[in-house]
C-alpha positions as CSV (number, residue, x, y, z in Angstrom):
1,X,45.0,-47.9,60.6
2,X,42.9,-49.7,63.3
3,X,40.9,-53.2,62.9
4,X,39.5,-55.4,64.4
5,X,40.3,-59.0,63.6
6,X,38.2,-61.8,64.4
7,X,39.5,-65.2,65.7
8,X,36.0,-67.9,65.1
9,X,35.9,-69.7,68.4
10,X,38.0,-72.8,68.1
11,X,41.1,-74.4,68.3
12,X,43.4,-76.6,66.5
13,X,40.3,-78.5,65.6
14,X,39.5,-76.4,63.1
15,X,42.6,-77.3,61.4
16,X,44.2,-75.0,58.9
17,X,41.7,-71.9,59.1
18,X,42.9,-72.0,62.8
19,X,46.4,-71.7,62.1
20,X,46.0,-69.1,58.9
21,X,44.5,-67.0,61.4
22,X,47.1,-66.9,63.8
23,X,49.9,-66.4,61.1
24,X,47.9,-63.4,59.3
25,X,47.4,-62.2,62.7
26,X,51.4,-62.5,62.9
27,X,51.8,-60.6,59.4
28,X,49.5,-57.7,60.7
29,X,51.2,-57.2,63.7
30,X,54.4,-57.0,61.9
31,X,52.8,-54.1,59.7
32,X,54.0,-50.5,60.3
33,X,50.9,-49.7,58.6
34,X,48.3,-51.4,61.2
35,X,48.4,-49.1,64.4
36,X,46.0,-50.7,66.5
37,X,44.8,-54.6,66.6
38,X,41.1,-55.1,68.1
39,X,41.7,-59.3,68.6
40,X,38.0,-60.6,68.8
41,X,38.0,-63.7,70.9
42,X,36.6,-66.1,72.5
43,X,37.2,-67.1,76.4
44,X,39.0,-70.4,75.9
45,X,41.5,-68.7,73.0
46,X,42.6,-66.7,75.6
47,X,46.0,-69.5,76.1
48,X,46.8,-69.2,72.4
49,X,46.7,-65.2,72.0
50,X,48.1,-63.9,75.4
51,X,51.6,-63.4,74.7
52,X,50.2,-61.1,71.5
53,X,48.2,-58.8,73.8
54,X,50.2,-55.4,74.0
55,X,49.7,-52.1,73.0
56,X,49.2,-52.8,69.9
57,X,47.2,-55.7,70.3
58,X,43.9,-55.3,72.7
59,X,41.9,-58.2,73.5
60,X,37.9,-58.0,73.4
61,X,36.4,-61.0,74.4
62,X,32.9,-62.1,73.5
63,X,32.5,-65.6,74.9
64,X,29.4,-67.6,72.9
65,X,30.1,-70.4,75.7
66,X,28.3,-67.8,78.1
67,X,24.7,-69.0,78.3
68,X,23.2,-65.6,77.2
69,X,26.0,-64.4,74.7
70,X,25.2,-67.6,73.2
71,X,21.5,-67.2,72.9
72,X,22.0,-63.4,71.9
73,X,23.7,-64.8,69.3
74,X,22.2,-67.5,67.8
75,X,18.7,-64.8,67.6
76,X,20.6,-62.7,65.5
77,X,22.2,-65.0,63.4
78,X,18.6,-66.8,62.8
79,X,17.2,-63.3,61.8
80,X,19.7,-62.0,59.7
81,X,19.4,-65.8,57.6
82,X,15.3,-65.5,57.4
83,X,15.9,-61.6,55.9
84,X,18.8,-63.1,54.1
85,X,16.5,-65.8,52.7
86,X,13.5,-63.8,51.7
87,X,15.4,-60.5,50.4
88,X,17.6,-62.5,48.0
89,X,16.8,-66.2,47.6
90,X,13.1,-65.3,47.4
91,X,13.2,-61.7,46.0
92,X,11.0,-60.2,48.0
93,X,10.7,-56.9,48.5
94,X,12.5,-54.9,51.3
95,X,9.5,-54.7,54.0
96,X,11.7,-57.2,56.0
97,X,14.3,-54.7,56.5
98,X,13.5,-54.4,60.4
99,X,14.6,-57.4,61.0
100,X,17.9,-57.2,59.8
101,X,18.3,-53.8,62.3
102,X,16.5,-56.7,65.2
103,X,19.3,-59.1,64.4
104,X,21.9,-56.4,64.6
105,X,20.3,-55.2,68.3
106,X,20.8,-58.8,69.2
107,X,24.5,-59.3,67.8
108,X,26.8,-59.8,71.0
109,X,30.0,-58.6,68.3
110,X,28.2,-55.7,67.0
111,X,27.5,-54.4,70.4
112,X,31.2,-54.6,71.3
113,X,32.3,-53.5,68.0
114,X,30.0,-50.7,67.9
115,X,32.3,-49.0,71.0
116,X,35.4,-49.4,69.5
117,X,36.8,-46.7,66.9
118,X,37.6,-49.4,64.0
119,X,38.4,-48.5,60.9
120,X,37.6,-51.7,59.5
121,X,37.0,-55.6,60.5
122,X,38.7,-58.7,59.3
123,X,37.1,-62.1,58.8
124,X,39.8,-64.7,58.3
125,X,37.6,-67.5,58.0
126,X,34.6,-68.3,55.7
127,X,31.9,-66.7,57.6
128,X,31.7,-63.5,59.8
129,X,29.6,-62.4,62.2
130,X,28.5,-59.1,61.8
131,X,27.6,-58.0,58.4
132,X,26.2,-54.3,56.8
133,X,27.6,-52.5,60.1
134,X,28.9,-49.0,60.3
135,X,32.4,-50.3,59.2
136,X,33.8,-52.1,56.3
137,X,34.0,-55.9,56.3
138,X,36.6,-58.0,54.9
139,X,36.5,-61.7,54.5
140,X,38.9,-64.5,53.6
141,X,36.9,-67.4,51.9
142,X,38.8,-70.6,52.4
143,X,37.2,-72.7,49.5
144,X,34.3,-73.4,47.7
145,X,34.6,-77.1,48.0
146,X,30.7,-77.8,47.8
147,X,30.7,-76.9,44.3
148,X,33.4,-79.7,43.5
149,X,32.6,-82.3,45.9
150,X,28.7,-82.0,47.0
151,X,28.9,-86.1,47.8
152,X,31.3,-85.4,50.4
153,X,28.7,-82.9,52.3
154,X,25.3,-84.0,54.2
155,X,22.5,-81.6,52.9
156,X,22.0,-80.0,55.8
157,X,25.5,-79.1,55.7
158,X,25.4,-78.0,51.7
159,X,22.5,-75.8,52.4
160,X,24.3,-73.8,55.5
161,X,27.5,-73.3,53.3
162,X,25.0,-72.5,50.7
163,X,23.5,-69.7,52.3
164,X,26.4,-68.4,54.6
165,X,29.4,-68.2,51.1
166,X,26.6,-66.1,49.5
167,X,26.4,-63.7,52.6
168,X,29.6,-63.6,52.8
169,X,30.7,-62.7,48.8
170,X,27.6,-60.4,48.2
171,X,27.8,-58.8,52.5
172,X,31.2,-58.1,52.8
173,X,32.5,-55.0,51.4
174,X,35.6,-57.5,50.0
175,X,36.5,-61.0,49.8
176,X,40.1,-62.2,50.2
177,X,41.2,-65.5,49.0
178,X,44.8,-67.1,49.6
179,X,45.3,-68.6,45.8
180,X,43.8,-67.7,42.0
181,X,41.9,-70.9,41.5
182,X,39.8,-69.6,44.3
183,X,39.1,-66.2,43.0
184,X,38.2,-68.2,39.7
185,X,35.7,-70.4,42.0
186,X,34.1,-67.4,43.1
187,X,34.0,-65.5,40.3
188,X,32.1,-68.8,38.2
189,X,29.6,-69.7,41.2
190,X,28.6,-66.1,41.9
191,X,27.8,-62.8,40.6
192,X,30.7,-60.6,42.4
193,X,33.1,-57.7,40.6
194,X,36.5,-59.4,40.3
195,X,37.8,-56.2,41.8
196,X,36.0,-57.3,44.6
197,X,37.6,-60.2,45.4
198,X,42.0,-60.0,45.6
199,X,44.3,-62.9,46.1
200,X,46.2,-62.3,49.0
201,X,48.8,-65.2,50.2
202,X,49.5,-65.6,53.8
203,X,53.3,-65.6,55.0
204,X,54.3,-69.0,53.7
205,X,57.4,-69.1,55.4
206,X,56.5,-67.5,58.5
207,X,55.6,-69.9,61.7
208,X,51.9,-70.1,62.0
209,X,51.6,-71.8,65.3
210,X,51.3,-69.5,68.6
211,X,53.9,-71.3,70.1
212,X,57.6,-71.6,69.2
213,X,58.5,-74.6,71.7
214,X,58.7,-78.4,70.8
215,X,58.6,-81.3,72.6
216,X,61.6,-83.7,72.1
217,X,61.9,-86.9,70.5
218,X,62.2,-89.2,73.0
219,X,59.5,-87.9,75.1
220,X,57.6,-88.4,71.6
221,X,58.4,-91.7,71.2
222,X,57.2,-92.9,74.6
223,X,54.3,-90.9,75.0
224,X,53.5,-92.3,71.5
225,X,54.9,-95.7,70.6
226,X,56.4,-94.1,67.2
227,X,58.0,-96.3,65.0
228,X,61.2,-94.7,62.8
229,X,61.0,-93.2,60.0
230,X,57.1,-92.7,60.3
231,X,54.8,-90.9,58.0
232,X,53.1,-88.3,58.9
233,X,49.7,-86.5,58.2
234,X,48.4,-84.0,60.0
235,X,44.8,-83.1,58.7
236,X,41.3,-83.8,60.0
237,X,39.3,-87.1,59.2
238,X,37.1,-85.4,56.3
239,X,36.7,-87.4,53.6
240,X,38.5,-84.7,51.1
241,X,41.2,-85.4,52.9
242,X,41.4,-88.8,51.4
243,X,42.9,-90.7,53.9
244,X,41.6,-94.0,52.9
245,X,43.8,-94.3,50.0
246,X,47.1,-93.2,52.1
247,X,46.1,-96.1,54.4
248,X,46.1,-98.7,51.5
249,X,49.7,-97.1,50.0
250,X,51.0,-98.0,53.6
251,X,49.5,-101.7,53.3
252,X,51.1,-102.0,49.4
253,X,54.5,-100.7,51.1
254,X,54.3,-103.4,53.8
255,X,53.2,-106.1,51.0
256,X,56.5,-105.0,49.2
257,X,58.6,-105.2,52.1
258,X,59.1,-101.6,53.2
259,X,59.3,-100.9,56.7
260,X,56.6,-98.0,56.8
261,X,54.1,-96.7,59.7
262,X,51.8,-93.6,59.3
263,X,50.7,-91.6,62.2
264,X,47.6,-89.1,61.8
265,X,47.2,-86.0,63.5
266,X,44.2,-83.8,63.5
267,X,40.6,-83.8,64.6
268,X,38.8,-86.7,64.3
269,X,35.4,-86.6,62.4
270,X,32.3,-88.7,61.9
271,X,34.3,-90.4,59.3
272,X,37.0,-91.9,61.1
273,X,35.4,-94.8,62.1
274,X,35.5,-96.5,58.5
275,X,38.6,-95.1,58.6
276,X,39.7,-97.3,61.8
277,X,38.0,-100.0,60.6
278,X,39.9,-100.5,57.2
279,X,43.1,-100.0,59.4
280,X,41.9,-103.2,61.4
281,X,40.8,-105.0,57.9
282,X,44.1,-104.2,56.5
283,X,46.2,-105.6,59.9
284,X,47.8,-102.4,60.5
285,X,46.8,-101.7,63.6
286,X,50.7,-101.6,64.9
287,X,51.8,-99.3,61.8
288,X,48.9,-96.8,61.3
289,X,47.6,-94.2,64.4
290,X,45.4,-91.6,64.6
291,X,46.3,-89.6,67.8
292,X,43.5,-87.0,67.4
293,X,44.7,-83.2,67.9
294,X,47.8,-82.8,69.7
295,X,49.1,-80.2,71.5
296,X,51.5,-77.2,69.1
297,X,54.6,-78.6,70.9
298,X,54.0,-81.9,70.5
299,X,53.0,-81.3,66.6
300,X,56.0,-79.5,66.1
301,X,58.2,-82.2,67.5
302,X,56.5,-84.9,65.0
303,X,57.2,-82.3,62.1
304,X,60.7,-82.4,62.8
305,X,61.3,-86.4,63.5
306,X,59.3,-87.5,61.1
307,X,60.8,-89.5,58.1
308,X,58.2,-87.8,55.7
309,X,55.2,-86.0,55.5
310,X,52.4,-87.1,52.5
311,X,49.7,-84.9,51.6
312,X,47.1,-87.1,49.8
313,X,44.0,-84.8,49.8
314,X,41.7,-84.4,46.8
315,X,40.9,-80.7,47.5
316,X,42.9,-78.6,49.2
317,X,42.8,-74.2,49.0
318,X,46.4,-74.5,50.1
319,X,48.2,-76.9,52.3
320,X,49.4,-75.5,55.4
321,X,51.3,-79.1,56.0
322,X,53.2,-79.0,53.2
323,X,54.8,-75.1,54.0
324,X,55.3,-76.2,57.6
325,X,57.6,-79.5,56.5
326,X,59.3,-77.4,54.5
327,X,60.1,-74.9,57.4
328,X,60.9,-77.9,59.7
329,X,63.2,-79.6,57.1
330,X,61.2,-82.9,56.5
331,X,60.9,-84.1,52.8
332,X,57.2,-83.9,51.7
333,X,55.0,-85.4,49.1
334,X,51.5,-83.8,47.7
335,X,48.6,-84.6,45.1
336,X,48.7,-82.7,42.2
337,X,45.5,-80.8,42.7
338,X,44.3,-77.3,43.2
339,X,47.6,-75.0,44.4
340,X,49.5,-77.3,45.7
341,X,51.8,-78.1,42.2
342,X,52.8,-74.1,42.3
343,X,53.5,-74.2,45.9
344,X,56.1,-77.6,45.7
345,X,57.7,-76.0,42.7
346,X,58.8,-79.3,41.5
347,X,56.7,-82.1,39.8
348,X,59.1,-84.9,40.8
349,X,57.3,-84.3,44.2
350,X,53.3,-84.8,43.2
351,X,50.9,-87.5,42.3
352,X,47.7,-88.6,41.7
353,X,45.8,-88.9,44.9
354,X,43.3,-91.2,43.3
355,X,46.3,-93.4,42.0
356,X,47.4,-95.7,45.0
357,X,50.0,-97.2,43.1
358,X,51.5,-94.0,42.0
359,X,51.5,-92.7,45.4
360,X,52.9,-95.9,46.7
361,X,55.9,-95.5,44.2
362,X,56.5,-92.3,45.5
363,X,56.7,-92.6,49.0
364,X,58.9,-95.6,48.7
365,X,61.6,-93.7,46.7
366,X,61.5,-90.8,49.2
367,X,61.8,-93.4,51.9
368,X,64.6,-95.4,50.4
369,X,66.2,-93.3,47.9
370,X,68.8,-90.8,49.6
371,X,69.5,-88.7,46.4
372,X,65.8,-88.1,46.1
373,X,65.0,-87.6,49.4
374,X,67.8,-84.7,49.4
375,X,66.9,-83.3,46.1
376,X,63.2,-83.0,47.6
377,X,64.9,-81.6,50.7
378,X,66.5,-78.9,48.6
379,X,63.9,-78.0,46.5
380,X,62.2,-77.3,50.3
381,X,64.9,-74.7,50.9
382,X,64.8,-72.7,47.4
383,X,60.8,-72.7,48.2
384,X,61.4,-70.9,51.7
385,X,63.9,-68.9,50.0
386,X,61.7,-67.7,47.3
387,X,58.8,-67.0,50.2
388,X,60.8,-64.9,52.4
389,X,61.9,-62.8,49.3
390,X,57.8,-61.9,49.6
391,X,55.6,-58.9,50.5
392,X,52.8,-60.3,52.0
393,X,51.4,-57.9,54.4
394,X,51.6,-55.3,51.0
395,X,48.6,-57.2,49.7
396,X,46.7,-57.3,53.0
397,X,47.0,-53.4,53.4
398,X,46.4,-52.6,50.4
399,X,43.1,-54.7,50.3
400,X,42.7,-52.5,53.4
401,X,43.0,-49.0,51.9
402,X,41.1,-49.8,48.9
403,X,37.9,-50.7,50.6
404,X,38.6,-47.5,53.0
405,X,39.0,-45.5,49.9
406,X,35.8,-46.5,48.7
């Protein structure tokens, strides 16, 4: 079998999807079944994917940071949105059909996708960039956030997810999703054949970072200023993500006496400011830090020295976090939303992320309680146990050789 996989130009900043990508990409190149791996990428990816370019693997680079690519681009994605719009928001009739073949003569990825004897693409992200084409298209949708938590999206913002999740359900030819509570999003907010739509889980116990090398502790601490026994969460400034109320646990723990610090990893968004500011209103300037996105090495490294990591987010499709501290050995902490009770496997480990006490409570005892802090530990192993005992890369082909069957 031969695809083509598309990586979405970005990095680490793009959190999660970023890193899914790079361990589905993993899985497929693992896979007897896959024969040949078209990698769609962008020019500054190139540092992240090289040491996966072999035989198998073939790069094919369409760079949207080239003026003209870019502009190529953006003409056919504006086109295919106005038929998009008028065909099935509006209900008109098909007259506009020319100019979804004028946005597909403009499509940089079509154009190289077109030479290439695929026998299907790949989306792992929300949104992909060729639709209808002469091949099958298969997309991962994340989440459907927007449907639980408008107030946390601008409306321009709730308007482009709007329009670009209904492309991609009712365009692709199937739509994977990592957890059931996803499929059940999908299958209430639109009007899609659940056969249509298959959970597929991605290697939870595999590595899904490119790199496998670390930077030490020491070096960490230095280039740093870490305090022991730090907190870490590594997970972009949205407000989802709930930060705000992790902050105030930390200032509770201080007001109780416990020697705590957090340090925050991950992209910083428009929202980080009130975020810095109520670390400066609380006095916590010395025990909280955002450090932005690190390098993998350097994220690795904080993984493994870090006296816990706490997952306080009020939506979540899965936590990537919590899987890699329980590959790395450090004793985690979620809220009890979404997948992320299933995935911990134990409830001892999850609160309520709109309960700051609770949480408080919780990350004191794993802190200060050795007993608990090694039960969570060992529940951490039996969970990366029961992972490796999985098929994942069955689902993903056979996702594949149903819509190939079709």
């Amino acid at each position: 079998m031969k695809i083509a996989f598309y990586i979405k130009p970005s990095n680490l900043k793009a959190g999660g999807i970023f890193t899914y990508s790079i361990g589905i990409l993993k899985l497929l190149i693992s896979s007897n079944e896959i024969t040949q791996i078209y990698l769609v990428h962008s020019g500054d990816q190139r540092e992240y994917f090289e040491e996966y370019f072999s035989g198998k693997v073939i790069p094919v680079l369409v760079d949207r940071a080239d003026r003209m690519t870019g502009i190529s681009y953006s003409i056919s994605f504006f086109l295919y949105d106005i038929y998009t719009i008028y065909k099935d928001y509006l209900n008109n009739p098909g007259y506009l059909g020319f100019l979804k073949d004028l946005s597909n003569l403009f499509n940089p990825y079509l154009r190289k996708l077109k030479k290439l004897n695929i026998d299907l693409l790949h989306v792992p992200v929300q949104f992909s960039p060729v639709y209808e084409a002469h091949f099958p298209v298969v997309t991962t949708m994340h989440d459907l956030q927007e449907f639980h938590y408008p107030e946390f999206f601008p409306a321009a913002e709730r308007l482009h997810r709007a329009v670009n999740c209904k492309k991609a359900i009712y365009k692709s030819n199937h739509v994977i999703v990592s957890f059931a509570h996803i499929k059940n999003d999908v299958l209430k907010y639109f009007e899609i054949e659940p056969s249509r739509v298959s959970i597929c889980p991605p290697p939870f116990a595999e590595e899904w970072f490119s790199k496998k090398s670390f930077t030490l502790k020491d070096e960490l601490i230095k280039k740093y200023s870490l305090l022991d026994n730090f907190i870490l969460y590594p997970a972009a400034t949205w407000r989802h993500k709930n930060h705000a109320a992790l902050i105030e646990a930390v200032a509770l723990l201080r007001d109780k006496g416990v020697d705590a610090s957090l340090i925050c990893t991950g992209n910083k968004t428009e929202h980080y400011s009130l975020l810095q500011k109520q670390v400066d209103d609380l006095n916590l300037t010395e025990h909280v830090k955002f450090l932005g996105i690190v390098d993998e090495e350097d994220l690795i490294g904080l993984y493994k020295i870090a006296g816990a990591v706490v997952i306080p987010t009020l939506y979540e499709a899965g936590s990537g976090p919590m899987y890699e501290a329980m590959r790395y050995g450090t004793p985690v902490l979620a809220s009890n939303v979404t997948s992320l009770p299933e995935s911990m496997g134990d409830n001892r480990f999850i609160f309520d992320p709109k309960n700051v006490e609770e949480m408080r409570q919780l990350i004191e005892k794993l802190l200060t309680d050795k007993n608990f802090r090694n039960d969570n530990l060992k529940n951490s192993q039996q969970r990366i146990e029961f992972f490796k005992t999985q098929d994942y890369a069955k689902n993903f082909i056979e996702v594949y050789k149903t819509v190939l069957n079709k």
